[in-house]
N, C-alpha and C positions, 0 to 999 in steps of 0.2 A: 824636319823629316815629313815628307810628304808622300803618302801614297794612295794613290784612288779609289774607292772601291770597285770601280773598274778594271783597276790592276789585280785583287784579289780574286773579284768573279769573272773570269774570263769567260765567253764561248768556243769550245775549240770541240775535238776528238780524242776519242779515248787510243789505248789503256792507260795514258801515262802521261800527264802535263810535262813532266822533265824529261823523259825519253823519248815521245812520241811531237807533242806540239814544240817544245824545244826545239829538236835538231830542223822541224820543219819550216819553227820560224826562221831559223841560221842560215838556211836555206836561201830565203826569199833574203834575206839582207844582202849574202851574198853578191845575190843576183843583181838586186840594184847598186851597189858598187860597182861591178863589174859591168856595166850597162854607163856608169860613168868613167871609164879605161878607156885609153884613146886608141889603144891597139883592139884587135880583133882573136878572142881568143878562141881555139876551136876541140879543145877537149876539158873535162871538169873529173876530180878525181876528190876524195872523203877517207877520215881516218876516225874510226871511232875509239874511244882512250876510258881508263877506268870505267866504273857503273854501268858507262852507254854503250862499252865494249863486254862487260859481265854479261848483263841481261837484257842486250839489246833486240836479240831472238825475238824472247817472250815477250818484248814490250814495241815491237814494230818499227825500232829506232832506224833498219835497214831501209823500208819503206819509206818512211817516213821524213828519211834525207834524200829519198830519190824523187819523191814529190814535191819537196821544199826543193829542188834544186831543176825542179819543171815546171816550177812558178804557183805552187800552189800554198795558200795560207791556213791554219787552222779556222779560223772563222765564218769564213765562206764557202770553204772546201765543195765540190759537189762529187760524190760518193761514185755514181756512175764515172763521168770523165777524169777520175782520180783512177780503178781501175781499167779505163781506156790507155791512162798515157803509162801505168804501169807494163801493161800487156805489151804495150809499143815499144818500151825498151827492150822488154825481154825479146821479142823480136828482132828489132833493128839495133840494140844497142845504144840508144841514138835518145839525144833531150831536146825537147823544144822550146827554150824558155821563149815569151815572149819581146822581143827587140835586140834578140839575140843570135838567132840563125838555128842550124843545128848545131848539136856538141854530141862529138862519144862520149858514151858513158858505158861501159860494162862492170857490171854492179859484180860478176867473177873476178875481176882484176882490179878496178876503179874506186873500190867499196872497202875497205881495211879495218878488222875487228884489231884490234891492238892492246892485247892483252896482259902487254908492260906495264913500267911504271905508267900512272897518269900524268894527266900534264900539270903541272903543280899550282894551278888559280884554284881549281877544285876538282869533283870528282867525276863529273859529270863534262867532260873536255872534246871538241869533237876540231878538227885542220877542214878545210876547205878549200882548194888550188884549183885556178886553172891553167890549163897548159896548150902550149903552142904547135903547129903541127909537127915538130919533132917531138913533142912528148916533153918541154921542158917546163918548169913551173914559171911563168908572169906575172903570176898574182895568186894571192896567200891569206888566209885571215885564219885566227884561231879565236872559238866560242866556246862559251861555258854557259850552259843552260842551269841554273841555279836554281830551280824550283819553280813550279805554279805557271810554269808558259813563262818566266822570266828568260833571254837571253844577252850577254853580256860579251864582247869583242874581248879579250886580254887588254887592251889599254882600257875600257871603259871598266873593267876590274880594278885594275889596280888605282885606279882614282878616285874608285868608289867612298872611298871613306870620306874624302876631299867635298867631295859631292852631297852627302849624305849631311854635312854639316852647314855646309850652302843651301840648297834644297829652296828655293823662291820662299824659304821660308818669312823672309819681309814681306811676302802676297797673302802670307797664312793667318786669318785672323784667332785662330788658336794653336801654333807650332804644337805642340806636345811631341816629345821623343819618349817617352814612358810615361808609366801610367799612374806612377805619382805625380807627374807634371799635369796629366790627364786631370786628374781628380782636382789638384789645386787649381787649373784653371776653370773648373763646372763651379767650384764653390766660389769661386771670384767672379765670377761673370753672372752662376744663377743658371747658366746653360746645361741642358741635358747632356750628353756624350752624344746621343746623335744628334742635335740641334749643333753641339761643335763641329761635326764631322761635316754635316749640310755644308755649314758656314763654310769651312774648308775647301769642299768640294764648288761652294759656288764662285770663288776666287778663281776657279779655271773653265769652270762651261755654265750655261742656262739654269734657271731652273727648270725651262719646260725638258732641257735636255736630260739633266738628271734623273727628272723622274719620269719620263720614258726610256732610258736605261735603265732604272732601278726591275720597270715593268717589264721591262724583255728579260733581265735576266731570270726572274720570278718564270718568265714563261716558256724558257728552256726548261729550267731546273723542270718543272712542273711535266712539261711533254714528255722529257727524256725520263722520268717517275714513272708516269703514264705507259710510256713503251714497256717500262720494265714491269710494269704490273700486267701488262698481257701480254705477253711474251715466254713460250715455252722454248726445251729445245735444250741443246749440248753447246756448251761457248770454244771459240775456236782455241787455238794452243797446244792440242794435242792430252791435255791432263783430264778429257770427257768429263769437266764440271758440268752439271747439270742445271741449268737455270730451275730456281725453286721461289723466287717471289712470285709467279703466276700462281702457284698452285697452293703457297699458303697464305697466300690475297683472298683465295675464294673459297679458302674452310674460313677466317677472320670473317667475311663476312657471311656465309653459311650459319656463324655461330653467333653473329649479331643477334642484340636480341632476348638471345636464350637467359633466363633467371641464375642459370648454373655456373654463367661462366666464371671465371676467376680472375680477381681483380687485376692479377702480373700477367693477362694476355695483351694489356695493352703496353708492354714490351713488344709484343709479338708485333704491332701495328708499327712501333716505332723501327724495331727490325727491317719490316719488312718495305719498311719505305726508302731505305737508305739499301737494301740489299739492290733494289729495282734500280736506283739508280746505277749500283756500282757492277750487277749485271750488264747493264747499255754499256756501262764504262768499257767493261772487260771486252765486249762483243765489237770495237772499234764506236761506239756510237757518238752521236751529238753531246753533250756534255758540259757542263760550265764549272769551270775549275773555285775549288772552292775551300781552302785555300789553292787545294791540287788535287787530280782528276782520280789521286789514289784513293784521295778523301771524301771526295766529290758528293758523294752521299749525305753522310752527316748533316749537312746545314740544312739542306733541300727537306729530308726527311722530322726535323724537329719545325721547320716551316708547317711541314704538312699538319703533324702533331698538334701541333698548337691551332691552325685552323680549321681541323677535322673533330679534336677534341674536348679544347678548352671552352667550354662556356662563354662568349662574349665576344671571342675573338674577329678581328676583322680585317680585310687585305687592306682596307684603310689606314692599317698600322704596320704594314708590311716594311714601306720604305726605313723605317725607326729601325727594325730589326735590322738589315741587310746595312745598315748604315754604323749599328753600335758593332756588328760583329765585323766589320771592315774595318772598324777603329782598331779591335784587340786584335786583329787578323796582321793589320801594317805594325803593331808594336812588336807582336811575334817576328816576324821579319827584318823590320831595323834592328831589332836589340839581339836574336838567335837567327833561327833559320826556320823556313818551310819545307826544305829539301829532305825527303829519305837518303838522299845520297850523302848527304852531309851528317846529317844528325840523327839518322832511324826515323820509324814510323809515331815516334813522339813528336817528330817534329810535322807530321802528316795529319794523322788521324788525333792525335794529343790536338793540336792548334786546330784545325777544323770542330771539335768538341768546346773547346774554349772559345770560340768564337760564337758558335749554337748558345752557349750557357749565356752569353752577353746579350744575343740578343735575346733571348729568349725573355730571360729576365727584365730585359731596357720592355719587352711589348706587356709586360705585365705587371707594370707601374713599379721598379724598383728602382732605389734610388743608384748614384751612380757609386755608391760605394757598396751596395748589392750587388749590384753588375759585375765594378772588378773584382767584388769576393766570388761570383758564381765561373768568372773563367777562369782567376786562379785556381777555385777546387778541381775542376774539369782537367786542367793543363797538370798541374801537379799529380793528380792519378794515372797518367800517361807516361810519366817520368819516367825513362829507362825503357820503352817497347822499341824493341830493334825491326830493323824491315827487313823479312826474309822469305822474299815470294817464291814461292815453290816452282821452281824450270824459268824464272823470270816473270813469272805472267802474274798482271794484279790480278788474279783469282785467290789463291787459298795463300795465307789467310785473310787477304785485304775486303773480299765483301759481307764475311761477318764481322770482321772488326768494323767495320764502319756501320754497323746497327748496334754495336756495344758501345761507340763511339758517340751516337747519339741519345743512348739510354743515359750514357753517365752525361751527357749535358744536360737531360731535363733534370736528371737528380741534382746536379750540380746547383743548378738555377733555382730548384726546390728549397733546398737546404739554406741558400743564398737568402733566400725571400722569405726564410722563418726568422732569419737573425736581423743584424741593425746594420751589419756592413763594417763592423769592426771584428777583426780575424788576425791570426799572427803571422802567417806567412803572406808577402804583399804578392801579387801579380807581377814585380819584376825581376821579388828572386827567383820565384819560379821558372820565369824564363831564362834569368840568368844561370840557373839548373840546369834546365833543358842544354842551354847552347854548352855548358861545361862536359856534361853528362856525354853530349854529343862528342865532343871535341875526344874525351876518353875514349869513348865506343870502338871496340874492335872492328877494322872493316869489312871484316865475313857478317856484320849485323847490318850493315847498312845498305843495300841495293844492291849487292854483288852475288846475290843468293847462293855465297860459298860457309853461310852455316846456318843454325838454328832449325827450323821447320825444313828449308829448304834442305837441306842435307841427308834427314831424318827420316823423311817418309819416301815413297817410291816418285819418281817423278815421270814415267807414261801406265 
Protein backbone atom coordinates (compact mmCIF):
# COMPACT_ATOMS: atom_id res chain seq x y z
CA UNK A 1 0.00 0.00 0.00
CA UNK A 2 1.41 2.98 -1.18
CA UNK A 3 0.30 6.45 -1.05
CA UNK A 4 2.33 9.73 -1.34
CA UNK A 5 2.10 12.56 0.68
CA UNK A 6 1.51 14.24 -2.23
CA UNK A 7 -1.45 12.34 -2.70
CA UNK A 8 -2.77 13.47 0.62
CA UNK A 9 -1.70 17.24 0.32
CA UNK A 10 -2.84 18.16 -2.67
CA UNK A 11 -3.08 21.95 -4.12
CA UNK A 12 -6.12 22.59 -5.72
CA UNK A 13 -9.58 24.92 -4.99
CA UNK A 14 -12.04 25.18 -2.71
CA UNK A 15 -15.05 24.41 -1.31
CA UNK A 16 -14.77 20.96 -1.79
CA UNK A 17 -11.79 18.37 -2.75
CA UNK A 18 -14.71 15.64 -3.76
CA UNK A 19 -17.12 17.95 -5.32
CA UNK A 20 -15.36 20.74 -6.48
CA UNK A 21 -11.50 19.33 -7.57
CA UNK A 22 -13.06 15.92 -8.22
CA UNK A 23 -15.51 16.50 -11.05
CA UNK A 24 -12.69 19.02 -12.34
CA UNK A 25 -10.20 16.51 -12.41
CA UNK A 26 -12.93 13.93 -14.42
CA UNK A 27 -12.95 16.61 -16.48
CA UNK A 28 -9.50 17.05 -17.79
CA UNK A 29 -9.22 12.89 -17.97
CA UNK A 30 -11.97 13.10 -19.93
CA UNK A 31 -10.54 15.28 -22.28
CA UNK A 32 -7.48 13.53 -22.83
CA UNK A 33 -9.07 10.40 -23.76
CA UNK A 34 -11.06 11.94 -26.06
CA UNK A 35 -8.16 13.76 -27.60
CA UNK A 36 -6.98 10.14 -28.19
CA UNK A 37 -10.57 9.07 -30.29
CA UNK A 38 -10.05 8.87 -33.84
CA UNK A 39 -13.35 10.35 -34.55
CA UNK A 40 -14.05 14.04 -34.22
CA UNK A 41 -16.55 14.64 -31.50
CA UNK A 42 -18.64 17.87 -31.59
CA UNK A 43 -20.70 18.17 -28.51
CA UNK A 44 -20.03 17.08 -24.67
CA UNK A 45 -22.92 16.48 -22.22
CA UNK A 46 -22.51 15.54 -17.79
CA UNK A 47 -24.75 13.72 -15.35
CA UNK A 48 -24.17 14.46 -11.91
CA UNK A 49 -25.58 11.26 -9.35
CA UNK A 50 -25.88 10.86 -5.53
CA UNK A 51 -23.89 13.60 -3.07
CA UNK A 52 -22.43 15.61 -6.41
CA UNK A 53 -26.20 15.80 -7.43
CA UNK A 54 -27.51 16.57 -3.50
CA UNK A 55 -25.18 19.42 -2.87
CA UNK A 56 -23.58 20.08 -5.81
CA UNK A 57 -25.30 23.90 -5.83
CA UNK A 58 -23.43 24.71 -2.69
CA UNK A 59 -20.31 23.10 -3.42
CA UNK A 60 -19.60 24.40 -7.25
CA UNK A 61 -19.72 20.80 -8.54
CA UNK A 62 -21.87 22.58 -11.72
CA UNK A 63 -18.75 24.85 -12.26
CA UNK A 64 -16.68 22.97 -11.63
CA UNK A 65 -17.30 20.22 -14.39
CA UNK A 66 -17.67 22.98 -16.81
CA UNK A 67 -14.20 24.09 -16.33
CA UNK A 68 -12.80 20.56 -15.95
CA UNK A 69 -14.34 20.03 -19.28
CA UNK A 70 -12.63 23.46 -20.88
CA UNK A 71 -9.35 22.07 -19.84
CA UNK A 72 -8.83 23.36 -16.76
CA UNK A 73 -6.96 21.52 -13.79
CA UNK A 74 -7.30 22.26 -9.92
CA UNK A 75 -3.67 23.06 -9.59
CA UNK A 76 -2.92 25.56 -11.89
CA UNK A 77 -6.15 26.84 -12.27
CA UNK A 78 -6.00 30.78 -13.01
CA UNK A 79 -8.97 32.45 -11.28
CA UNK A 80 -9.42 35.22 -13.91
CA UNK A 81 -9.49 33.03 -17.29
CA UNK A 82 -11.42 30.37 -15.33
CA UNK A 83 -14.28 33.11 -15.04
CA UNK A 84 -13.51 34.18 -18.68
CA UNK A 85 -14.17 30.81 -20.18
CA UNK A 86 -17.23 30.46 -17.71
CA UNK A 87 -18.80 33.85 -19.05
CA UNK A 88 -17.98 32.33 -22.60
CA UNK A 89 -20.15 29.52 -22.28
CA UNK A 90 -22.82 31.17 -20.90
CA UNK A 91 -22.73 33.40 -23.87
CA UNK A 92 -22.00 31.04 -26.75
CA UNK A 93 -22.83 27.92 -25.14
CA UNK A 94 -19.80 26.72 -26.58
CA UNK A 95 -16.24 24.81 -24.82
CA UNK A 96 -12.83 25.20 -26.06
CA UNK A 97 -10.88 22.48 -24.96
CA UNK A 98 -7.49 22.61 -26.11
CA UNK A 99 -6.77 20.04 -29.37
CA UNK A 100 -10.23 19.83 -29.57
CA UNK A 101 -11.97 22.44 -31.65
CA UNK A 102 -15.18 23.83 -30.41
CA UNK A 103 -17.87 21.63 -28.52
CA UNK A 104 -21.68 22.78 -27.35
CA UNK A 105 -22.08 22.63 -24.26
CA UNK A 106 -25.34 24.20 -22.69
CA UNK A 107 -24.92 23.70 -19.17
CA UNK A 108 -29.43 24.31 -19.22
CA UNK A 109 -29.76 21.14 -21.09
CA UNK A 110 -25.94 19.52 -21.29
CA UNK A 111 -25.48 19.70 -17.32
CA UNK A 112 -27.86 16.79 -15.38
CA UNK A 113 -28.40 17.08 -11.54
CA UNK A 114 -29.74 13.40 -11.11
CA UNK A 115 -31.38 13.05 -8.23
CA UNK A 116 -32.04 9.08 -8.45
CA UNK A 117 -30.51 6.20 -7.38
CA UNK A 118 -26.63 6.82 -7.42
CA UNK A 119 -24.42 5.07 -9.52
CA UNK A 120 -23.37 2.11 -7.35
CA UNK A 121 -19.19 2.35 -7.11
CA UNK A 122 -19.94 5.06 -4.57
CA UNK A 123 -21.73 8.15 -3.84
CA UNK A 124 -19.99 10.72 -5.27
CA UNK A 125 -20.76 9.32 -9.22
CA UNK A 126 -20.65 11.78 -12.02
CA UNK A 127 -21.12 10.10 -16.77
CA UNK A 128 -19.27 12.23 -19.07
CA UNK A 129 -20.31 11.77 -23.05
CA UNK A 130 -19.49 12.99 -25.93
CA UNK A 131 -21.70 13.36 -28.81
CA UNK A 132 -21.83 13.49 -32.53
CA UNK A 133 -23.37 16.17 -34.61
CA UNK A 134 -26.78 14.35 -34.26
CA UNK A 135 -26.70 14.41 -30.62
CA UNK A 136 -25.67 10.68 -30.27
CA UNK A 137 -23.34 9.42 -27.70
CA UNK A 138 -19.38 8.21 -29.17
CA UNK A 139 -17.88 8.18 -26.15
CA UNK A 140 -18.71 7.58 -22.54
CA UNK A 141 -16.75 7.25 -19.23
CA UNK A 142 -18.15 7.07 -15.77
CA UNK A 143 -15.96 8.70 -12.46
CA UNK A 144 -16.19 8.54 -8.97
CA UNK A 145 -14.46 11.03 -7.19
CA UNK A 146 -13.72 9.31 -3.86
CA UNK A 147 -12.40 11.88 -1.49
CA UNK A 148 -9.27 14.30 -1.18
CA UNK A 149 -9.10 15.22 -5.21
CA UNK A 150 -8.97 11.46 -5.66
CA UNK A 151 -10.76 10.26 -9.00
CA UNK A 152 -11.41 6.79 -10.09
CA UNK A 153 -12.91 5.57 -13.95
CA UNK A 154 -15.63 2.57 -12.74
CA UNK A 155 -13.01 -0.13 -14.15
CA UNK A 156 -10.10 1.52 -12.12
CA UNK A 157 -12.79 0.98 -9.03
CA UNK A 158 -13.44 -2.01 -9.37
CA UNK A 159 -9.81 -3.34 -9.50
CA UNK A 160 -9.12 -1.34 -6.97
CA UNK A 161 -8.73 -3.97 -4.30
CA UNK A 162 -6.47 -5.92 -6.87
CA UNK A 163 -4.41 -2.99 -7.06
CA UNK A 164 -4.09 -2.05 -3.59
CA UNK A 165 -2.56 -5.39 -2.86
CA UNK A 166 0.05 -5.14 -5.73
CA UNK A 167 0.91 -1.53 -5.15
CA UNK A 168 5.04 -1.43 -6.42
CA UNK A 169 4.99 -2.55 -2.98
CA UNK A 170 8.42 -4.90 -3.90
CA UNK A 171 9.86 -0.81 -4.54
CA UNK A 172 8.69 -0.05 -0.84
CA UNK A 173 11.31 -0.23 1.52
CA UNK A 174 8.71 -0.36 4.36
CA UNK A 175 5.06 -1.69 2.80
CA UNK A 176 3.02 -1.09 5.95
CA UNK A 177 -0.85 -1.48 5.32
CA UNK A 178 -1.75 -0.62 8.99
CA UNK A 179 -0.28 0.58 11.72
CA UNK A 180 0.37 -2.34 13.51
CA UNK A 181 2.59 -3.30 10.61
CA UNK A 182 3.64 0.41 10.88
CA UNK A 183 4.91 0.12 14.49
CA UNK A 184 6.55 -3.59 13.95
CA UNK A 185 8.37 -2.33 11.10
CA UNK A 186 10.02 1.13 13.19
CA UNK A 187 10.94 -1.29 16.08
CA UNK A 188 12.61 -3.77 13.51
CA UNK A 189 14.44 -1.32 11.60
CA UNK A 190 15.04 1.46 14.61
CA UNK A 191 13.37 3.88 11.85
CA UNK A 192 11.13 6.79 12.99
CA UNK A 193 7.53 6.68 11.15
CA UNK A 194 8.67 9.52 9.06
CA UNK A 195 12.33 8.39 8.37
CA UNK A 196 9.88 5.11 6.88
CA UNK A 197 7.69 7.40 5.21
CA UNK A 198 10.87 9.42 3.50
CA UNK A 199 12.34 5.98 2.68
CA UNK A 200 9.14 5.31 0.86
CA UNK A 201 8.56 8.35 -0.71
CA UNK A 202 12.32 8.27 -2.05
CA UNK A 203 11.56 4.77 -3.92
CA UNK A 204 9.62 7.01 -6.40
CA UNK A 205 11.22 10.88 -6.75
CA UNK A 206 14.41 12.92 -5.54
CA UNK A 207 15.30 13.92 -2.52
CA UNK A 208 15.90 17.39 -3.68
CA UNK A 209 12.21 16.70 -5.07
CA UNK A 210 10.69 15.76 -1.99
CA UNK A 211 11.65 18.35 -0.07
CA UNK A 212 10.86 21.08 -2.33
CA UNK A 213 7.37 19.52 -2.38
CA UNK A 214 7.16 19.20 1.18
CA UNK A 215 8.15 23.23 1.01
CA UNK A 216 5.60 24.37 -1.36
CA UNK A 217 2.96 22.60 0.16
CA UNK A 218 3.92 24.25 3.76
CA UNK A 219 3.65 27.53 1.58
CA UNK A 220 0.25 27.22 0.37
CA UNK A 221 -1.16 25.99 3.33
CA UNK A 222 0.60 29.03 5.08
CA UNK A 223 -0.62 31.94 2.10
CA UNK A 224 -3.97 30.48 1.95
CA UNK A 225 -3.88 30.97 6.31
CA UNK A 226 -2.48 34.28 5.58
CA UNK A 227 -5.35 35.35 3.18
CA UNK A 228 -7.78 34.19 5.71
CA UNK A 229 -6.39 36.12 8.58
CA UNK A 230 -6.95 39.39 6.52
CA UNK A 231 -9.62 38.87 4.90
CA UNK A 232 -13.17 40.38 5.93
CA UNK A 233 -16.33 40.39 4.20
CA UNK A 234 -19.66 37.83 3.69
CA UNK A 235 -18.64 34.21 1.87
CA UNK A 236 -20.62 33.65 -1.29
CA UNK A 237 -23.61 30.85 -1.03
CA UNK A 238 -26.27 32.83 -0.28
CA UNK A 239 -26.36 31.79 3.77
CA UNK A 240 -24.50 35.68 4.55
CA UNK A 241 -21.68 33.67 6.59
CA UNK A 242 -19.65 36.25 7.79
CA UNK A 243 -15.97 35.87 7.59
CA UNK A 244 -14.87 36.21 11.43
CA UNK A 245 -11.06 35.04 11.56
CA UNK A 246 -9.88 38.69 10.36
CA UNK A 247 -11.53 40.15 13.19
CA UNK A 248 -10.75 37.66 16.03
CA UNK A 249 -6.91 37.43 14.64
CA UNK A 250 -6.80 41.14 15.67
CA UNK A 251 -8.51 41.12 19.29
CA UNK A 252 -5.82 37.66 19.73
CA UNK A 253 -3.35 39.88 19.11
CA UNK A 254 -4.65 43.21 20.55
CA UNK A 255 -4.64 40.91 23.81
CA UNK A 256 -1.14 39.61 23.25
CA UNK A 257 0.55 40.41 26.05
CA UNK A 258 -2.00 41.41 28.55
CA UNK A 259 -1.04 39.67 32.30
CA UNK A 260 -4.96 38.76 32.30
CA UNK A 261 -5.36 36.81 29.61
CA UNK A 262 -6.60 33.30 30.18
CA UNK A 263 -4.76 30.44 29.54
CA UNK A 264 -7.84 28.56 26.96
CA UNK A 265 -7.39 31.53 24.63
CA UNK A 266 -4.96 29.85 22.99
CA UNK A 267 -7.71 27.60 21.72
CA UNK A 268 -8.81 30.80 20.27
CA UNK A 269 -5.35 30.88 18.24
CA UNK A 270 -5.76 27.36 17.36
CA UNK A 271 -9.39 28.21 16.22
CA UNK A 272 -8.64 30.78 14.45
CA UNK A 273 -5.97 29.44 12.29
CA UNK A 274 -7.86 26.59 10.87
CA UNK A 275 -11.24 28.91 10.53
CA UNK A 276 -8.82 31.39 8.00
CA UNK A 277 -8.01 28.52 6.19
CA UNK A 278 -11.32 26.97 5.93
CA UNK A 279 -12.85 30.62 5.14
CA UNK A 280 -10.39 30.77 1.81
CA UNK A 281 -11.82 27.26 1.40
CA UNK A 282 -15.43 28.34 1.57
CA UNK A 283 -14.78 31.62 -0.59
CA UNK A 284 -13.44 29.30 -3.83
CA UNK A 285 -9.75 29.97 -2.82
CA UNK A 286 -6.29 28.35 -3.29
CA UNK A 287 -6.09 25.62 -0.85
CA UNK A 288 -4.22 22.28 -0.17
CA UNK A 289 -6.24 19.29 0.52
CA UNK A 290 -5.54 17.94 3.62
CA UNK A 291 -6.69 15.12 4.00
CA UNK A 292 -9.78 17.21 1.99
CA UNK A 293 -10.38 20.70 1.34
CA UNK A 294 -13.60 20.28 3.91
CA UNK A 295 -10.81 19.70 6.39
CA UNK A 296 -8.27 21.50 4.89
CA UNK A 297 -7.72 23.71 8.01
CA UNK A 298 -6.82 21.33 10.54
CA UNK A 299 -3.24 20.39 9.81
CA UNK A 300 -2.24 23.84 8.45
CA UNK A 301 -3.44 25.40 11.73
CA UNK A 302 -1.84 22.84 14.46
CA UNK A 303 1.43 23.54 11.97
CA UNK A 304 1.04 27.06 12.82
CA UNK A 305 0.40 26.32 16.64
CA UNK A 306 3.17 24.53 17.18
CA UNK A 307 5.49 27.09 15.31
CA UNK A 308 3.99 30.28 16.60
CA UNK A 309 3.72 28.63 20.13
CA UNK A 310 5.74 25.81 21.05
CA UNK A 311 9.02 26.87 22.63
CA UNK A 312 11.80 25.36 20.38
CA UNK A 313 9.93 24.69 17.40
CA UNK A 314 11.33 24.91 13.93
CA UNK A 315 10.48 24.64 10.07
CA UNK A 316 13.57 22.62 10.19
CA UNK A 317 11.35 19.84 11.48
CA UNK A 318 8.54 20.70 9.30
CA UNK A 319 9.13 17.98 6.59
CA UNK A 320 8.97 15.09 9.92
CA UNK A 321 5.46 16.38 10.63
CA UNK A 322 3.91 16.63 7.07
CA UNK A 323 5.63 13.18 6.56
CA UNK A 324 4.35 11.15 9.91
CA UNK A 325 0.76 12.66 9.35
CA UNK A 326 0.84 11.46 5.46
CA UNK A 327 1.60 8.06 6.96
CA UNK A 328 -1.71 7.95 9.30
CA UNK A 329 -3.48 10.09 6.68
CA UNK A 330 -2.69 6.94 3.65
CA UNK A 331 -3.64 4.31 6.51
CA UNK A 332 -6.96 6.18 7.03
CA UNK A 333 -7.60 5.80 3.50
CA UNK A 334 -6.35 2.25 2.53
CA UNK A 335 -7.95 0.63 5.49
CA UNK A 336 -11.55 3.27 5.76
CA UNK A 337 -12.13 6.34 3.83
CA UNK A 338 -11.53 10.18 3.56
CA UNK A 339 -14.85 10.80 1.83
CA UNK A 340 -17.77 12.66 3.76
CA UNK A 341 -19.79 11.16 1.09
CA UNK A 342 -18.87 7.85 2.12
CA UNK A 343 -18.46 7.82 5.79
CA UNK A 344 -19.59 11.44 7.38
CA UNK A 345 -17.27 14.14 8.49
CA UNK A 346 -15.43 11.52 10.82
CA UNK A 347 -13.94 10.48 8.02
CA UNK A 348 -13.00 14.43 7.06
CA UNK A 349 -12.38 16.37 9.92
CA UNK A 350 -11.85 13.06 12.36
CA UNK A 351 -8.73 11.84 9.76
CA UNK A 352 -7.41 15.38 9.21
CA UNK A 353 -7.28 15.64 13.44
CA UNK A 354 -5.63 12.32 13.59
CA UNK A 355 -3.16 13.01 11.21
CA UNK A 356 -2.36 16.77 13.15
CA UNK A 357 -2.04 14.63 16.48
CA UNK A 358 0.78 12.43 14.53
CA UNK A 359 2.55 14.82 13.56
CA UNK A 360 2.37 16.94 16.01
CA UNK A 361 3.50 14.54 18.30
CA UNK A 362 6.34 12.72 15.75
CA UNK A 363 7.77 17.02 15.82
CA UNK A 364 7.99 16.85 19.63
CA UNK A 365 10.06 13.89 20.02
CA UNK A 366 7.45 11.13 20.60
CA UNK A 367 8.11 7.78 20.23
CA UNK A 368 6.16 6.07 17.43
CA UNK A 369 4.03 4.36 19.65
CA UNK A 370 2.97 7.93 21.11
CA UNK A 371 2.25 8.97 17.79
CA UNK A 372 -0.09 6.08 16.99
CA UNK A 373 -1.64 6.60 20.53
CA UNK A 374 -2.07 10.57 19.74
CA UNK A 375 -4.06 9.74 16.34
CA UNK A 376 -5.95 6.96 17.55
CA UNK A 377 -7.13 9.42 20.47
CA UNK A 378 -7.99 12.22 17.88
CA UNK A 379 -9.65 9.70 15.37
CA UNK A 380 -11.57 7.82 17.91
CA UNK A 381 -13.28 11.16 19.44
CA UNK A 382 -14.53 11.88 15.80
CA UNK A 383 -16.31 8.64 15.78
CA UNK A 384 -19.92 8.92 14.60
CA UNK A 385 -19.81 13.05 13.34
CA UNK A 386 -22.05 13.01 10.40
CA UNK A 387 -21.52 15.59 7.43
CA UNK A 388 -24.39 18.03 7.11
CA UNK A 389 -23.60 21.18 5.34
CA UNK A 390 -26.30 23.53 5.74
CA UNK A 391 -27.71 24.48 1.62
CA UNK A 392 -24.65 22.29 0.61
CA UNK A 393 -22.06 24.83 1.29
CA UNK A 394 -18.68 23.85 3.46
CA UNK A 395 -19.53 26.81 5.73
CA UNK A 396 -21.73 25.91 8.69
CA UNK A 397 -20.70 23.76 10.33
CA UNK A 398 -17.60 22.78 8.52
CA UNK A 399 -15.36 25.99 9.51
CA UNK A 400 -15.73 25.79 13.23
CA UNK A 401 -15.43 22.07 13.22
CA UNK A 402 -12.27 22.40 11.81
CA UNK A 403 -10.76 24.73 14.79
CA UNK A 404 -12.26 22.02 17.13
CA UNK A 405 -10.65 19.63 14.92
CA UNK A 406 -7.53 20.90 15.54
CA UNK A 407 -7.77 21.70 19.37
CA UNK A 408 -8.57 17.94 19.94
CA UNK A 409 -5.30 17.11 17.89
CA UNK A 410 -3.11 19.18 20.07
CA UNK A 411 -4.85 17.60 23.06
CA UNK A 412 -4.79 14.37 21.54
CA UNK A 413 -0.85 14.66 21.08
CA UNK A 414 -0.73 16.10 24.64
CA UNK A 415 -2.23 13.23 26.43
CA UNK A 416 -0.07 11.01 23.95
CA UNK A 417 3.13 12.50 25.02
CA UNK A 418 2.22 12.23 28.95
CA UNK A 419 1.92 8.33 28.60
CA UNK A 420 4.43 5.51 27.31
CA UNK A 421 2.39 4.62 24.11
CA UNK A 422 0.80 1.63 25.49
CA UNK A 423 -3.26 2.30 25.23
CA UNK A 424 -6.05 -0.17 24.74
CA UNK A 425 -7.66 0.76 21.67
CA UNK A 426 -4.97 0.34 18.75
CA UNK A 427 -5.24 2.97 15.78
CA UNK A 428 -6.58 0.30 13.47
CA UNK A 429 -9.61 -0.46 15.24
CA UNK A 430 -10.40 2.68 15.38
CA UNK A 431 -10.44 3.09 11.89
CA UNK A 432 -11.87 -0.05 11.33
CA UNK A 433 -14.86 1.91 13.58
CA UNK A 434 -14.80 4.71 11.47
CA UNK A 435 -15.02 2.73 8.03
CA UNK A 436 -18.11 0.36 10.00
CA UNK A 437 -19.68 3.25 11.64
CA UNK A 438 -19.64 4.76 8.17
CA UNK A 439 -20.83 1.93 6.29
CA UNK A 440 -24.11 2.13 8.96
CA UNK A 441 -24.51 5.89 8.59
CA UNK A 442 -27.77 6.92 7.34
CA UNK A 443 -27.44 8.77 4.06
CA UNK A 444 -29.14 12.08 5.00
CA UNK A 445 -25.68 12.20 7.41
CA UNK A 446 -23.32 12.01 4.80
CA UNK A 447 -22.98 14.91 2.15
CA UNK A 448 -26.47 14.88 0.97
CA UNK A 449 -27.51 17.72 3.33
CA UNK A 450 -30.92 15.94 3.62
CA UNK A 451 -30.58 15.86 7.63
CA UNK A 452 -29.15 16.90 10.73
CA UNK A 453 -27.97 20.64 10.91
CA UNK A 454 -28.92 20.90 7.52
CA UNK A 455 -32.53 20.31 7.83
CA UNK A 456 -32.82 22.24 11.18
CA UNK A 457 -31.96 25.59 10.85
CA UNK A 458 -33.12 28.01 8.11
CA UNK A 459 -31.19 27.81 5.04
CA UNK A 460 -31.17 31.70 3.38
Amino acid sequence: MFLSVFDLFKVGVGPSSSHTMGPMVAGARFLEELRQQPFRATGLCASLHGSLAFTGKGHATDRATILGLAGFVPATIDADAAERALAENRQNKMLCPEGLGDLHFDPDRDLRFDFDKPLPGHANGMTLSATDAQGDVIFHRIYYSVGGGFVLTDEELARQGDEDRSDDAAQLPFPFASAAEMLEMSARSGQSIAQMKRANELAFISDLALRDGLSEIWRVMRDCMNRGLATSGVLPGGLNVKRRAAGIHEKLLAERGMNLTAPHVINDWMSVYAMAVNEENAAGGQVVTAPTNGAAGVVPAVIRYWLDHVPGATERELPDFLLTAAAIGGLIKHNASISGAECGCQAEVGSASAMAAAGLAAVLGGSPQQIENAAEIALEHHLGMTCDPVKGLVQVPCIERNGLGAIKAVSAASLAMRGDGQHLVPLDAAIETMRQTGRDMSEKYKETSLGGLAVNIPNC
